[in-house]
C-alpha positions as CSV (number, residue, x, y, z in Angstrom):
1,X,-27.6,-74.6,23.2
2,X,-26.3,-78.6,22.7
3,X,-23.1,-79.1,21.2
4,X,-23.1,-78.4,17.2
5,X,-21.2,-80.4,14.5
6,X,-20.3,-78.4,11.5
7,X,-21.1,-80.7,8.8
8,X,-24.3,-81.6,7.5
9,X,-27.1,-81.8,4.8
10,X,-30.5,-80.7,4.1
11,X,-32.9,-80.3,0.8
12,X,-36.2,-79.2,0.6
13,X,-38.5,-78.8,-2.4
14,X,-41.3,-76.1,-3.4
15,X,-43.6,-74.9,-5.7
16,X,-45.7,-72.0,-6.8
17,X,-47.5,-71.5,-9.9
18,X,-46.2,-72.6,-12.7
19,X,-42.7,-72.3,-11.1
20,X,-40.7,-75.1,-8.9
21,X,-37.5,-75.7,-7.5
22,X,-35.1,-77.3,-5.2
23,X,-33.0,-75.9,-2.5
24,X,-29.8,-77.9,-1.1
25,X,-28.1,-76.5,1.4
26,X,-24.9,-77.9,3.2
27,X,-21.6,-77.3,5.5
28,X,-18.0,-78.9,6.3
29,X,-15.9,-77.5,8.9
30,X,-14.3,-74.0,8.6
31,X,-12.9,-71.6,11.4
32,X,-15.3,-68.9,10.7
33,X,-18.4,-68.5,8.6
34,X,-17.9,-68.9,5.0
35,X,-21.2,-69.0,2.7
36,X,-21.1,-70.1,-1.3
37,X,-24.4,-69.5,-3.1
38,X,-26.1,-69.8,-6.4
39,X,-29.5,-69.5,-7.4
40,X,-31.2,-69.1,-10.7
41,X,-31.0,-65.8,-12.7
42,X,-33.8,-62.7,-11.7
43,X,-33.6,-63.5,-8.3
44,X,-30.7,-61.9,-7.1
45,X,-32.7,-60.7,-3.4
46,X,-32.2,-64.9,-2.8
47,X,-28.7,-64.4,-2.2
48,X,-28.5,-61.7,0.7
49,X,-31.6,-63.8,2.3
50,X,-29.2,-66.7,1.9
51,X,-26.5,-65.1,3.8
52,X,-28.3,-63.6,6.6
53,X,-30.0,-66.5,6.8
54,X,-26.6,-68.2,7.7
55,X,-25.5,-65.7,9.9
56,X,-28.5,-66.1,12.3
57,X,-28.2,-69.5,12.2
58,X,-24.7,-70.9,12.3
59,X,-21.1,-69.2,13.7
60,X,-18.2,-71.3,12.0
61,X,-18.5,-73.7,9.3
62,X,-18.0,-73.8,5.2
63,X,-21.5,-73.5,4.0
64,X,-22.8,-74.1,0.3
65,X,-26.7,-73.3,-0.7
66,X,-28.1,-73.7,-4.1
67,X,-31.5,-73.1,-5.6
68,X,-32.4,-75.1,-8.7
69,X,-35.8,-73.8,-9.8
70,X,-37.7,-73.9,-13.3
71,X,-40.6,-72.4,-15.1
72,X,-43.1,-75.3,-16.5
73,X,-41.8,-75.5,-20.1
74,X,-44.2,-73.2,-22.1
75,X,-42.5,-74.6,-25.6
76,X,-45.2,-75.3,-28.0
77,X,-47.8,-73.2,-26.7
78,X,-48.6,-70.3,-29.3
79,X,-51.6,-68.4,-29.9
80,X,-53.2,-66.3,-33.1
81,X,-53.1,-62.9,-33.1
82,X,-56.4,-61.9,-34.7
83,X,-55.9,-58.6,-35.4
84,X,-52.6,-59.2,-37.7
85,X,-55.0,-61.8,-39.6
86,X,-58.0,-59.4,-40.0
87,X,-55.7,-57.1,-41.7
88,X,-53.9,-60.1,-44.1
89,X,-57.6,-61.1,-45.1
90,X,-58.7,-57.0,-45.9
91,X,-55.5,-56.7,-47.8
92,X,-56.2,-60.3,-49.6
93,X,-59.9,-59.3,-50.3
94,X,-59.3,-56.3,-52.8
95,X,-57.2,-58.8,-54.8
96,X,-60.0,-61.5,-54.8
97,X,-62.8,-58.9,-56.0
98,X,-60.6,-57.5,-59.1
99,X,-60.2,-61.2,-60.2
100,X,-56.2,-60.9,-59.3
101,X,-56.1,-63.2,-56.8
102,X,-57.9,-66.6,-55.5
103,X,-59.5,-67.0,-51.8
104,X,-56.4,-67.2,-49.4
105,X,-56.2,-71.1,-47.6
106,X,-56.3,-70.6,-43.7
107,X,-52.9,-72.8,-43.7
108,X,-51.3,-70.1,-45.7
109,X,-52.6,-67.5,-43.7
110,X,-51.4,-68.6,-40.2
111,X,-48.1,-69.3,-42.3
112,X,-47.5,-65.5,-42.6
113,X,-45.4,-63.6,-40.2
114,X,-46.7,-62.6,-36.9
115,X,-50.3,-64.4,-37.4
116,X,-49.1,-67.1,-35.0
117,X,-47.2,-65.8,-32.1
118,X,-45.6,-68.1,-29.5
119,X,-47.1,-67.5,-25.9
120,X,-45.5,-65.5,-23.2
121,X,-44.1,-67.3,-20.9
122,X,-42.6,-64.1,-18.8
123,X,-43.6,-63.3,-15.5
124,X,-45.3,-59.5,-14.3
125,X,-42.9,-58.3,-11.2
126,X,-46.3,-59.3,-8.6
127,X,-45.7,-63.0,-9.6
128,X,-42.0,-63.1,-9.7
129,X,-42.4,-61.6,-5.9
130,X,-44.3,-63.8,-4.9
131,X,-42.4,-66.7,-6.3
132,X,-39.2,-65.3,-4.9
133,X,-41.0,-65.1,-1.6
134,X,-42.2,-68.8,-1.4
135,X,-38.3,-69.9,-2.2
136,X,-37.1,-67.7,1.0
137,X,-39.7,-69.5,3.1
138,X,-38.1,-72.7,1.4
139,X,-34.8,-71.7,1.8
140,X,-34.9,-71.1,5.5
141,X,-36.9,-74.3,5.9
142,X,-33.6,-75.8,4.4
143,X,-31.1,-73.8,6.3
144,X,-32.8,-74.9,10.0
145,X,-32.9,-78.9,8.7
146,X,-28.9,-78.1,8.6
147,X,-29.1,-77.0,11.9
148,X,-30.3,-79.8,12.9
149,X,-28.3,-81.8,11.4
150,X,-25.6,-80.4,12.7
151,X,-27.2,-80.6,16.4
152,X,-27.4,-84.3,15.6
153,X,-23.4,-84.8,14.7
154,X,-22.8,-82.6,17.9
155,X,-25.0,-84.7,20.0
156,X,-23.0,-87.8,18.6
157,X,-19.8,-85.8,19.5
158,X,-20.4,-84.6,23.2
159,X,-19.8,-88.3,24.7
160,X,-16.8,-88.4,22.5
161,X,-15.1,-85.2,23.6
162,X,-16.2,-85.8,27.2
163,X,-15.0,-89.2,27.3
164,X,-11.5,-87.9,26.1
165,X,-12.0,-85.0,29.1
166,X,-12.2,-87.6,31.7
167,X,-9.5,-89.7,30.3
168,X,-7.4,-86.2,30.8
169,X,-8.4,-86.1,34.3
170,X,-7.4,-89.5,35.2
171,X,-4.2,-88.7,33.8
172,X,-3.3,-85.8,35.2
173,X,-4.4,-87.4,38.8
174,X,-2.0,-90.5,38.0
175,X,0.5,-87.3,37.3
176,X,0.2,-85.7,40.5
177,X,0.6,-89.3,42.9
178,X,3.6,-89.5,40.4
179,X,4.6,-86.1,40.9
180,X,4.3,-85.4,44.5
181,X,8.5,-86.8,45.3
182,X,10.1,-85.5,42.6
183,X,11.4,-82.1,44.5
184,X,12.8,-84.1,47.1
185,X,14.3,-86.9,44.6
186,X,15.8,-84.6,42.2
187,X,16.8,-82.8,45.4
188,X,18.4,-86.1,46.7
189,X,20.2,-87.0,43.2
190,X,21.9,-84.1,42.6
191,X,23.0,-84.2,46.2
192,X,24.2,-87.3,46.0
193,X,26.1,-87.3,43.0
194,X,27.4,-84.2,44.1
195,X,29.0,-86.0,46.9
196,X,30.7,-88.9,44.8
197,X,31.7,-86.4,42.9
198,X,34.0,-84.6,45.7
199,X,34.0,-87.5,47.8
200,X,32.9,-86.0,51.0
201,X,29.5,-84.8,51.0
202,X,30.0,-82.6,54.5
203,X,31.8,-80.2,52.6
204,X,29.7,-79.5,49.8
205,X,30.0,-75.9,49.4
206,X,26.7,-73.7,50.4
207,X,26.3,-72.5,46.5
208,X,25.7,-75.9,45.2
209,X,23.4,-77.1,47.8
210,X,21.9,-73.8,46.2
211,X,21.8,-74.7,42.9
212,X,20.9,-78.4,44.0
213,X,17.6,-76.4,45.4
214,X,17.0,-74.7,42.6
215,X,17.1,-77.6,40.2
216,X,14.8,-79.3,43.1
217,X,11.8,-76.4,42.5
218,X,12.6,-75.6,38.5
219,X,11.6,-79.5,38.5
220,X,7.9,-79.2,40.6
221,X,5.1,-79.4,38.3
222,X,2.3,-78.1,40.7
223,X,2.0,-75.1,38.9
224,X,1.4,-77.2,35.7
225,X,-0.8,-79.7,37.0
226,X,-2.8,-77.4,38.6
227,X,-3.6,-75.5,35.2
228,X,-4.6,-78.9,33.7
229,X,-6.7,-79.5,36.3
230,X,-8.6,-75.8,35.8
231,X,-8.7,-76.5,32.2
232,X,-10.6,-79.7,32.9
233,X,-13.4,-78.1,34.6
234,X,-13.7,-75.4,31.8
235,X,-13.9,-77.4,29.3
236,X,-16.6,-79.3,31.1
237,X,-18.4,-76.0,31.6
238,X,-18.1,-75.2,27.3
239,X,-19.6,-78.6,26.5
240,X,-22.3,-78.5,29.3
241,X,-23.4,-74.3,28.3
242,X,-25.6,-72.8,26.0
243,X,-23.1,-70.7,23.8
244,X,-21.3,-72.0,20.7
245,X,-18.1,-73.5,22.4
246,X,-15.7,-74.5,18.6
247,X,-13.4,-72.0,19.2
248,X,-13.4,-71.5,23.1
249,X,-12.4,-75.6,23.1
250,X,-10.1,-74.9,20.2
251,X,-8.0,-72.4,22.4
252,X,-8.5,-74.6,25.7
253,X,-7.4,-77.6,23.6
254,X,-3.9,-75.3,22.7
255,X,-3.6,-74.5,26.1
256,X,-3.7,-78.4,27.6
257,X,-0.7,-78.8,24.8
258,X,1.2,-75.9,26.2
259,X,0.9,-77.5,30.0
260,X,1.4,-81.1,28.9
261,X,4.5,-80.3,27.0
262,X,5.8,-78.3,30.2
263,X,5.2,-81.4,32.1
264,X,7.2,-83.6,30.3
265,X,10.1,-81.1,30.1
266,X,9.9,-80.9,33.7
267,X,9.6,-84.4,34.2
268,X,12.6,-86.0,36.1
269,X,10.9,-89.7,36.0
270,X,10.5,-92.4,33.7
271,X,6.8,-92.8,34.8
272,X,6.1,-89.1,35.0
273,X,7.5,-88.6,31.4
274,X,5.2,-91.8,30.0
275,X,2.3,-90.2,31.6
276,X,2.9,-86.6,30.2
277,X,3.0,-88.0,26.4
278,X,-0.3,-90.6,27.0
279,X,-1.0,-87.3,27.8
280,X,-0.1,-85.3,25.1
281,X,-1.7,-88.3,22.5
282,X,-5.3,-88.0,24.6
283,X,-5.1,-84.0,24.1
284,X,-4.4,-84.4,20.4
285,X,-7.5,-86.6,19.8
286,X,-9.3,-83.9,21.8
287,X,-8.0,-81.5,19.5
288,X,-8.9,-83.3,16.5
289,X,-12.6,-83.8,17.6
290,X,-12.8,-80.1,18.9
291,X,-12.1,-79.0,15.4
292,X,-15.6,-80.8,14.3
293,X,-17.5,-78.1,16.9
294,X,-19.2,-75.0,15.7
């Protein structure tokens, strides 16, 4: 699997009788999984769909997926209920026979209660299935166009982040030409000044030429470089393999911090101290663009 974004958007329209709706479905970055949804009212199976759907699909990110869906508007349509007419027109008849009463107008007829009757415009649970069906398929249509989407900010983000990898690299090589006398100078400084110090550097007592060697080695960043260096190739490895790679780089990206830090701590040079914090400013751009990655 290609590098993944975390942000991105995708809609997708659908139909069905005389239903149709509108699904939107889109993500920002999150540590973890997060899914918000809303759909319309009697289809509540929508939102588990919704959810799993995610899950299958996507590891971190903050997503949001709505429905929008309406019935065509049934207002107007009505219809006559014979039989409750039949039965105002046998009551009306006696009356008109005994002279009581004169022939009922049609217009007041339909006027009385529950002669015209507005049409049903519910749903039977077989159509209501099959509507809520056809707006799973649509949902999931929506929810792998966000993939995609996604795929596309993480194919714009893999030069990116391995651009800032190989500025790393370079850095940490210009580190270890920089690096390679410090032992022996810090070794040499402290000797030295130890000797204008007491004026007769013959006679420096064993214990500081000790301490001076101990100062020499708490001062060699091997150790360190050698970690940024490992951490280069692993993160080359998490861009370049097939799982989702956001929180693996997200750790690595920590752990370049942790060694560049030491580095300048450690640093007993002008030019080794300016590389460690060019440094330090590359890895925090990495970091920034890592947290994009699902």
């Amino acid at each position: 699997m290609a590098i993944s974004g975390m942000t991105g958007f995708a809609r997708r329209d659908g139909a069905l009788g005389a239903w149709t709706w509108s699904v939107e479905a889109r993500s920002v970055n999150g540590r973890n999984l997060e899914t918000r949804f809303r759909g319309p009212p009697g289809f509540d199976a929508l939102e588990r769909l919704a959810r799993e759907s995610a899950q299958a699909r996507f590891q971190r990110g903050q997503l949001t997926v709505g429905i929008q869906a309406r019935r065509a508007d049934s207002a107007g349509a009505v219809r006559v209920n014979v039989e409750q007419l039949e039965r105002y027109i046998d009551l009306a008849e006696r009356y008109v026979r005994q002279g009581r009463a004169a022939l009922p107008a049609m217009d007041g007829l339909y006027g009385l209660r529950g002669v015209i009757e507005a049409a049903d415009d519910s749903d039977d649970a077989e159509v209501r299935a099959e509507v809520e069906a056809a707006m799973g398929l649509c949902l999931a249509e929506a929810l792998d166009a966000l993939k995609f989407a996604r795929l596309e900010e993480g194919a714009a983000l893999t030069p990116v982040l391995g651009g800032q990898i190989d500025r790393i690299e370079d850095l940490v090589a210009q580190a270890e030409r920089e690096a390679a006398g410090q032992v022996e100078a810090v070794r040499e400084r402290f000797a030295r000044r130890l000797g204008e110090l007491l004026d007769d550097r013959t006679n420096l007592d064993a214990l500081v030429v000790q301490e001076a060697a101990v100062l020499a080695a708490k001062a060699d960043v091997r150790e360190e470089l050698d970690r940024l260096t490992s951490h280069v190739a692993a993160a080359r490895g998490l861009i370049a393999g097939d799982a989702a790679a956001g929180r693996r780089l997200d750790f690595l990206a920590q752990e370049f911090m942790r060694e560049a830090n030491t580095l300048c701590s450690k640093s007993a040079t002008i030019a080794l101290t300016a590389l460690g914090l060019e440094l330090k400013a590359v890895i925090d751009q990495f970091r920034e663009q890592v947290a994009n990655v699902e």
